[in-house]
Structure formats: C-alpha cells, structure tokens
C-alpha positions in Angstrom: 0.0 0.0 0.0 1.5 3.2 -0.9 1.9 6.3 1.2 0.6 9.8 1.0 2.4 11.9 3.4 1.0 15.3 4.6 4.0 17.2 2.7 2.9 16.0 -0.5 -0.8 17.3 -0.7 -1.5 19.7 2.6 -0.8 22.8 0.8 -2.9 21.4 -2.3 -6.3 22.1 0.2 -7.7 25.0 1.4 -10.2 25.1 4.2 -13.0 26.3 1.7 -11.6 22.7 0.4 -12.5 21.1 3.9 -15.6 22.4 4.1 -17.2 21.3 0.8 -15.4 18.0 1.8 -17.2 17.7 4.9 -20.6 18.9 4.2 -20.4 16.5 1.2 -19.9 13.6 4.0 -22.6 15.0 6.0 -25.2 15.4 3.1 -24.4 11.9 1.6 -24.5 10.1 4.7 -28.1 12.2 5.1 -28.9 10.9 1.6 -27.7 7.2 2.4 -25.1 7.0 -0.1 -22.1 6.7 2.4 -22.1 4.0 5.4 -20.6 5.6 8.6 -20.8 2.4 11.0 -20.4 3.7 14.4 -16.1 3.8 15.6 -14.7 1.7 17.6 -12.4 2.7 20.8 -10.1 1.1 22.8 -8.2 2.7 26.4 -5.5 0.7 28.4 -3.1 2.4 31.2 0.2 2.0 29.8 2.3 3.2 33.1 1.0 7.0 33.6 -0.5 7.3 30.0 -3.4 6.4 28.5 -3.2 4.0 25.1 -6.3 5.1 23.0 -6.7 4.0 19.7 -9.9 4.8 17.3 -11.3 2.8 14.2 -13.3 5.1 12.4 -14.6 3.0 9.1 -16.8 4.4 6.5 -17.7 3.2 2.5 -18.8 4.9 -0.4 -20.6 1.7 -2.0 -19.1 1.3 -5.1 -16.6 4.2 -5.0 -14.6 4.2 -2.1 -13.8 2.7 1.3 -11.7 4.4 4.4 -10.6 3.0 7.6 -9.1 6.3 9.9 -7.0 4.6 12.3 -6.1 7.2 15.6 -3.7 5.9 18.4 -2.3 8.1 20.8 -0.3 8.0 24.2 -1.5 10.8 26.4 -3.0 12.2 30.1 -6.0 14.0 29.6 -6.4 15.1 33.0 -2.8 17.2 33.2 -3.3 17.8 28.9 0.1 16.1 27.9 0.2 14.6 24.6 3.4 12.4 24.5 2.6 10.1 21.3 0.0 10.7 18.1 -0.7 8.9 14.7 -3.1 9.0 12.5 -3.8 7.4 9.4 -6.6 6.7 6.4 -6.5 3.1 4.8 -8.2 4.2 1.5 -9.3 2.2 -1.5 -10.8 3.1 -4.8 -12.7 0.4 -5.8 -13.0 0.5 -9.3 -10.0 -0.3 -10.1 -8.7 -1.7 -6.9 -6.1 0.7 -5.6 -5.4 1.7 -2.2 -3.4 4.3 -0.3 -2.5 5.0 3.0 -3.0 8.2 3.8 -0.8 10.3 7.0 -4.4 11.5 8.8 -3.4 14.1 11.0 -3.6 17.2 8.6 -6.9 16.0 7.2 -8.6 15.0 11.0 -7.7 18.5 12.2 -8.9 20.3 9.3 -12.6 18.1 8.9 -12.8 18.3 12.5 -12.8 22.3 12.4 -15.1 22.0 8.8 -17.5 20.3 11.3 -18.0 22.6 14.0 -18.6 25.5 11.6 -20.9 23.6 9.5 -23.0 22.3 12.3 -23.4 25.8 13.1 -24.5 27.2 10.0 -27.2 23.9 9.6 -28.3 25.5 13.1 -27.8 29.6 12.4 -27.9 29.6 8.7 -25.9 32.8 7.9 -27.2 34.9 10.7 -23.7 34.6 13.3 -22.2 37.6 13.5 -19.6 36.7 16.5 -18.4 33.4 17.3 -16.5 32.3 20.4 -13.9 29.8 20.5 -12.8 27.9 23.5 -9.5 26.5 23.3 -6.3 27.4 21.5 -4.9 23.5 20.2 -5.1 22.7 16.4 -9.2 22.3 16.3 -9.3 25.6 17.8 -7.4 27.1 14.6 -8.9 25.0 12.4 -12.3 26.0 13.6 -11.7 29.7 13.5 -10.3 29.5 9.9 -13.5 27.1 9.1 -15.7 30.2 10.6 -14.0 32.9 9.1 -14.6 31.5 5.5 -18.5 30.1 5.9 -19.9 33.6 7.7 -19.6 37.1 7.5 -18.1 37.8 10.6 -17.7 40.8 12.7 -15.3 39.4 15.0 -13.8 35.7 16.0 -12.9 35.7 20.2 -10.8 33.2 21.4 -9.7 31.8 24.8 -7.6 29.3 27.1 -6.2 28.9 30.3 -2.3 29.7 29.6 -1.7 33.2 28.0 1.6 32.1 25.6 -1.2 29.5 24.3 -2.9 32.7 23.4 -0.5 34.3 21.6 0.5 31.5 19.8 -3.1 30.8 18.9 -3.0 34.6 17.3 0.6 34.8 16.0 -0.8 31.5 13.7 -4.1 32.0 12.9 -4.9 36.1 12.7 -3.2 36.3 9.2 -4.9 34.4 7.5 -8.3 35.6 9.0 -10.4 37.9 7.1 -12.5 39.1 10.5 -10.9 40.5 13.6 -9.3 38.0 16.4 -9.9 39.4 19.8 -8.1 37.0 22.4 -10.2 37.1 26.0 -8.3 36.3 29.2 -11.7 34.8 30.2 -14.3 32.0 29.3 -16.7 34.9 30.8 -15.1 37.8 28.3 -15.1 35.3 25.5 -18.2 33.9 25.6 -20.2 37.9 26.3 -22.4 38.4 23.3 -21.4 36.2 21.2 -23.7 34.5 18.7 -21.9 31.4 18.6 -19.9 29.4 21.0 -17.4 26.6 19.8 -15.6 24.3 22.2 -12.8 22.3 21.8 -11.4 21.7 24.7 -10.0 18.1 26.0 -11.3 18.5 29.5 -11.9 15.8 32.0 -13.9 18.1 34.3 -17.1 20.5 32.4 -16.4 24.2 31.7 -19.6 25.5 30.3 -23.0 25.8 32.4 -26.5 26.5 31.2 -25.9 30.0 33.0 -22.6 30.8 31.0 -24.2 30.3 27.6 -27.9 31.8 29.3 -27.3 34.1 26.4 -25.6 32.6 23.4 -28.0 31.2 21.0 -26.1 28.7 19.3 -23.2 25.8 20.1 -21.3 23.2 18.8 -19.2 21.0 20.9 -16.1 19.1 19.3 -16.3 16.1 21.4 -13.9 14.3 23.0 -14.0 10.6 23.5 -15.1 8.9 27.1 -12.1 10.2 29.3 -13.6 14.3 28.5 -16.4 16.7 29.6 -16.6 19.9 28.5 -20.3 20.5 29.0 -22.0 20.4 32.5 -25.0 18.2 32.6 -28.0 20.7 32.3 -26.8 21.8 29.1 -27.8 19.0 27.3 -30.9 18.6 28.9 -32.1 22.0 28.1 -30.8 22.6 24.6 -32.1 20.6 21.4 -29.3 19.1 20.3 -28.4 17.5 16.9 -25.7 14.8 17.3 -23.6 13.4 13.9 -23.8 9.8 15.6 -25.7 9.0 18.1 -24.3 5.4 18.7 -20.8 7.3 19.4 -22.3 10.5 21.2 -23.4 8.1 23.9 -20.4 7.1 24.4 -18.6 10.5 24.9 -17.9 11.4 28.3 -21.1 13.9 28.6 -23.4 11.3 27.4 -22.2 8.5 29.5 -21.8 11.2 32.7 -25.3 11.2 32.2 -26.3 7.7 31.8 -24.4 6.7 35.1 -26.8 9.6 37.1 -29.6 7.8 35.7 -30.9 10.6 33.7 -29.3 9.9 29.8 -33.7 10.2 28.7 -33.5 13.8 30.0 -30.9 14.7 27.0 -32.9 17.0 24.7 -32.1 14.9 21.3 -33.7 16.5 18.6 -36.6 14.2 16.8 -39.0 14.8 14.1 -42.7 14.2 14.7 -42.4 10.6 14.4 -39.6 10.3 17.5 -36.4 9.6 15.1 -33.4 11.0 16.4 -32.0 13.6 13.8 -28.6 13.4 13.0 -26.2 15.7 11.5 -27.2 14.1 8.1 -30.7 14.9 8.4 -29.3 18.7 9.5 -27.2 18.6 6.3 -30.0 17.7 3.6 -32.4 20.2 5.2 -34.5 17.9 7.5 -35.0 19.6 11.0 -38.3 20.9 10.8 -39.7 22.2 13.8 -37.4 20.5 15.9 -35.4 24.1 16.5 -32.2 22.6 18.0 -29.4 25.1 19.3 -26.7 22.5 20.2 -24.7 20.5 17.9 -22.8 17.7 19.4 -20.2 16.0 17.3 -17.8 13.1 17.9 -16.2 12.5 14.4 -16.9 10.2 11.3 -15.3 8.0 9.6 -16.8 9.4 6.4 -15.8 12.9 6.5 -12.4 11.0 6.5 -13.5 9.2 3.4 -14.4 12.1 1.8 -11.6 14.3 2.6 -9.4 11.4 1.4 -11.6 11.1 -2.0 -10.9 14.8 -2.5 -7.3 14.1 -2.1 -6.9 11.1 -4.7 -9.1 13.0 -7.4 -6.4 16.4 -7.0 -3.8 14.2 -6.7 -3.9 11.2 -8.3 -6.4 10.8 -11.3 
C-alpha cells in the first residue's frame, strides 16, 4: 500500500476545500449514499498514560472505502500529549487501488469543517460573533472554518495559559479575514457572542446553562469517554443535533449522564415521528420544527473518506 504523506498534498487544500469536503460527507451520509458504521475505541493504562486508539470506518458503495486509524499515548487530566498517529486506509474500488493516507492534517482540518458547519445547519448565515474555547489545532482549524462560511464581525478566542494565546493569534490572525480578539476569560469570551465553539480536551465540564444563558447557538467538538466539557443541564435544556448518536453516547457527557440515571433527559432533537435527527438529516435540510441550538459532534469516519476522495481525485487521477 503506498503512502501519502502530509507534505505532498497539505498545501494542495484549502479550508474552503475542507468544508465542501465535509458537508459532502454530511449530506451523503443524510442521503444514504455513504455507510458511517459507528467507531470503535479502545483505552488501556500503559504506566501513567493512556493507550487510545480509534477505528473510524466508512464506504462509499461502489466508490470508495476508508478506515481512519487514531492511536495516541497521552493524560488527559494534566493535557500532555506524549505520542499521536493517525492514518486513512483508503481504496478506490473501481480499479482496486489503495493508499494510506498520513491523517493528522486532514482529521484536524474536517474536525474544524465540522463545527462550523454544524453551526451554519443550526444559524444559517445569521452569526455575526463566534466564540472559540480552546487554543490547540481544532481551535485554529475551527476559527479558519468560521471565518470562511460567515460574515463575521469578530472571532474571540480563549484558554487557560496566555503564551497559548498568543500563539493561537501569532498562527491564525493572518490568515483571517474578520478581527481576532483574544479574552483572558471563558466569561469575556463567551459575552455576546452568537456562537460558542468548544474544543477543549477536558476531563472536568467548563460550560454551564448559566454561561451560555445568552448565546443562541453551540457546537461542541467532542472528546471521546475520558472528556467533559459541557456540564450536565446543558444537554438537557438545549435541542441538540448529534452526527452519531451510537458514538455521542459514548462521549464522556453522554455517559456522565447515563451513570446519574438521567441519559432520557438529553434533549435529542426528533421529528414528529420520534427519530433521532442526526447531522445528516441537519445537512439535507430535514430539521423541521425540531429548533435545536446545540450541535454535538464526535467525528466520522466518512468525512475522512471524503476528505481522502478529494485528495486522490487532486492528486492522483
């Protein structure tokens, strides 16, 4: 299996790239034309550090198939990252060729398409000011994602450690279109915004129902089972749309609130005959009246696919 490595075809993509990318995933897996079977996770204590490692599958029938493959050595609670990889098995299946694809670039990038597109299925066009919580690479990649879907007035960003801060701006406020306004504060970064994204790998919640009392929209880049960002009213009083629910239970917020005995009081958004609406039916235009504010999203394995399809038709037909 040959290998794509991130030098070869990052600087080939744009995030305007990304997004189509990722909204194609979303609408087709709305449409039923891509499988997403739920991920598979796996954690195991390896002396101080955590061994996770994420199989994220998804196929294109008769087109393409992806396997995204994460694994990472790491401590969520102190935030230290000692080991990552991430890779795409992809095969065209046509003609029976396949690639492995280095995954890092493209997870970062789809991951921030993802939280700006779940916010414009909620908001339409109407944000004007979006928060951002958190200053790692989702953080840029969502504040680049933001700057090129809306017409914004102003991006604020936040996190705990001021030189994270000015990293975050020396790297992302060129290439911005809108004005960056770092906040020393969750409270002076979140005050009237439209929008609030978070993407922060927290094992302990950061947001209450009071905090956002007056932001009208979120979207949460989840972590996996070991993270919280969200404390547990604010999923029981916003509608929220989910991109899998199979995996969204299985996020730390979800399962939080399955062990307190109160997972049914999780405001899922339905249609009128009780289905849970994903980000697929958010994607093709299939809300309704269901008027979520919340979007909750855990990853798929065919945004990866579709990211990776983009790559071999640029690249390699």
């Amino acid at each position: 299996m040959d290998l794509l490595r991130e030098e070869i075809f990052a600087h080939r993509f744009s995030t305007a790239d990304f997004l189509a990318a990722c909204h194609q995933a979303f609408e087709h897996y709305g449409a039923g034309v891509i499988d997403n079977p739920p991920r598979t996770e796996s954690l195991q204590k390896r002396g101080a550090l955590d061994y996770f490692r994420l199989d994220m599958p998804a196929e294109w029938p008769g087109k393409f198939r992806a396997r995204k493959i994460i694994e990472e050595l790491s401590d969520v609670a102190s935030g230290r990252l000692a080991k990552r990889e991430a890779y795409i098995a992809f095969e065209e299946l046509q003609q029976g060729r396949s690639w492995r694809l280095e995954a890092g670039y493209i997870t970062d990038q789809r991951t921030g398409a993802a939280g700006a597109l779940g916010l414009q299925y909620l908001a339409g066009k109407s944000i004007e000011r979006v928060a951002i919580l958190g200053t790692g690479r989702i953080a840029r990649t969502a504040a680049l994602s933001c700057d090129t879907l809306f017409d914004l007035a102003e991006i604020a960003c936040t996190s705990r450690r001021p030189e994270n801060r000015a990293a975050f701006a020396e790297a992302v406020e060129p290439s911005l279109r809108t004005n960056l306004q770092m906040a020393a504060s969750l409270e002076a970064c979140i005050a009237g915004a439209d929008a609030v994204l978070t993407a922060v790998p927290t094992p302990q919640p950061i947001l209450t129902a009071a905090a956002l009392a007056e932001v009208p929209y979120l979207a949460v880049i989840a972590g996996d089972s070991r993270s919280r960002q969200l404390a547990p009213e604010v999923l029981y009083e916003r509608t929220v749309v989910v991109d899998v629910l199979a995996q969204a239970q299985q996020s730390g917020e979800f399962r939080f609130a399955a062990e307190q005995g109160q997972a049914a009081q999780i405001a899922l958004a339905r249609n009128a005959a009780g289905k849970v609406l994903d980000i697929g039916d958010a994607a093709c235009g299939r809300l309704g009246p269901s008027v979520p504010s919340a979007v909750y999203l855990t990853g798929m394995g065919a945004q990866d696919l579709c990211a990776a399809a983009m790559v071999y038709r640029r690249l390699l037909t």
